[in-house]
C-alpha positions as CSV (number, residue, x, y, z in Angstrom):
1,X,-27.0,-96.0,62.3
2,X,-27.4,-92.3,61.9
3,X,-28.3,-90.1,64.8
4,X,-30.9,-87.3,64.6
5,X,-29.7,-84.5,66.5
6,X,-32.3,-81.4,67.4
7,X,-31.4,-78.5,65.8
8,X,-30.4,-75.3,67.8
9,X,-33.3,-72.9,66.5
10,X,-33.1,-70.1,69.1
11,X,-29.3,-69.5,68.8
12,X,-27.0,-68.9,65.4
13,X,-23.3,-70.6,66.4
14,X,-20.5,-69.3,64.6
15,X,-17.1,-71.7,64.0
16,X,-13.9,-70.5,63.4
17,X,-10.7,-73.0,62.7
18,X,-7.3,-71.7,63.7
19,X,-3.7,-72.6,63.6
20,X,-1.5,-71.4,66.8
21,X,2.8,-70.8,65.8
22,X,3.2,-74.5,66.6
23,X,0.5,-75.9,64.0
24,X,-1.9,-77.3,66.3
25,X,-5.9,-76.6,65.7
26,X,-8.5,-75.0,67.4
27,X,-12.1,-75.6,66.9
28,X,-14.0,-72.2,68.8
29,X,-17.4,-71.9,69.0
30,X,-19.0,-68.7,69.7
31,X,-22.6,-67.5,69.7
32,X,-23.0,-63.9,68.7
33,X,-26.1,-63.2,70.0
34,X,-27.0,-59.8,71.6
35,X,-28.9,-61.3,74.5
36,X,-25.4,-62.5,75.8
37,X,-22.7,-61.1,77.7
38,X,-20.1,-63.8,76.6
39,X,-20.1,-65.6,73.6
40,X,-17.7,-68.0,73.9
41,X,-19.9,-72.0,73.8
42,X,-16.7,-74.7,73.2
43,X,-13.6,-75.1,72.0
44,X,-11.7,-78.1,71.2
45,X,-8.1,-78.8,70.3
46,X,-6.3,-81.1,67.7
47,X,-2.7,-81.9,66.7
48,X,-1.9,-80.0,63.5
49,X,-2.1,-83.3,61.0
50,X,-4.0,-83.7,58.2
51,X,-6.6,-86.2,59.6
52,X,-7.2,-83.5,62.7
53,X,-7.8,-81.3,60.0
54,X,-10.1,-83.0,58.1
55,X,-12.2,-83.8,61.7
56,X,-12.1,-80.1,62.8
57,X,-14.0,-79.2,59.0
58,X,-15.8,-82.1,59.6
59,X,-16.9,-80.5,63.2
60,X,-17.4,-77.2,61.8
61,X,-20.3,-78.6,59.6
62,X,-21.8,-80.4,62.2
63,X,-22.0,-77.3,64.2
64,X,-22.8,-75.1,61.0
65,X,-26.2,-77.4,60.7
66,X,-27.0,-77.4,64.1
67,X,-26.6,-81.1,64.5
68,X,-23.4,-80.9,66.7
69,X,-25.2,-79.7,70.4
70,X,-28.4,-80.4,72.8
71,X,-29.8,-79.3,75.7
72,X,-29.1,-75.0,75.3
73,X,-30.1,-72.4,77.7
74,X,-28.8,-69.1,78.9
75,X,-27.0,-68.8,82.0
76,X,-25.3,-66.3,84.4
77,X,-22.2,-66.9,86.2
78,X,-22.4,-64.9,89.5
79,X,-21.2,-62.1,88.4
80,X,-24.2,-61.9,86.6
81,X,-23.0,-62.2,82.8
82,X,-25.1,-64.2,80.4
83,X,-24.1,-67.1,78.5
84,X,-25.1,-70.2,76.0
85,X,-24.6,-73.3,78.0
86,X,-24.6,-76.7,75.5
87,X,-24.0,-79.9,76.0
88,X,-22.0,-81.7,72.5
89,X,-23.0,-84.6,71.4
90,X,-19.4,-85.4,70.6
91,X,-16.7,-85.9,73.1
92,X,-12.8,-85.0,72.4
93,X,-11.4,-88.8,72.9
94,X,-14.5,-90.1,70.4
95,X,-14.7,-87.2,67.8
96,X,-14.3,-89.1,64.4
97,X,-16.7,-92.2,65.7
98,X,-19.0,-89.7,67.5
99,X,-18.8,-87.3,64.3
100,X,-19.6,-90.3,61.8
101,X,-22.9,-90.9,64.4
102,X,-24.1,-87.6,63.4
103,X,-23.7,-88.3,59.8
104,X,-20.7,-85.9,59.2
């Protein structure tokens, strides 16, 4: 079974995958939108192996189509800077399975 996630229409989030000196991977998602103060959304972390790899490009696309988060809105911290708060439909422990639910 497939799940439908909604599509984030409002907000454009950008992916980037990177290696750190030890070859682990990091999965950051940004939003670069103007209305915000910090553009940081998620990140998440894998061991360097080639299946982590393949779920982090696997992630990327999910995010790329808008299928991989739900409820957005803008909020400030009390400091008073804006920022995207989403909720994934994915959790760390459960990416493949929770991955494959999306249809990615």
């Amino acid at each position: 079974m497939t799940v439908k996630a909604p599509v984030l229409t409002n907000f454009k989030l950008t992916t980037t995958i990177a290696r750190d000196p030890n070859g682990d991977i990091t999965v950051r998602i940004t939003c670069g939108d103007a209305r915000l103060d910090r553009s940081d959304v998620a990140a998440f972390g894998f061991s360097g192996t080639k299946r982590s790899l393949g779920i982090a490009r696997r992630l990327k696309k999910a995010v790329d189509a808008g299928a991989a988060f739900n409820m957005h809105e803008v909020c400030a911290n009390n400091g008073g800077e804006t920022y995207l708060s989403a909720s994934p439909f994915m959790m760390g422990k459960y990416m493949d399975a929770d991955l494959r639910k999306l249809g990615y």
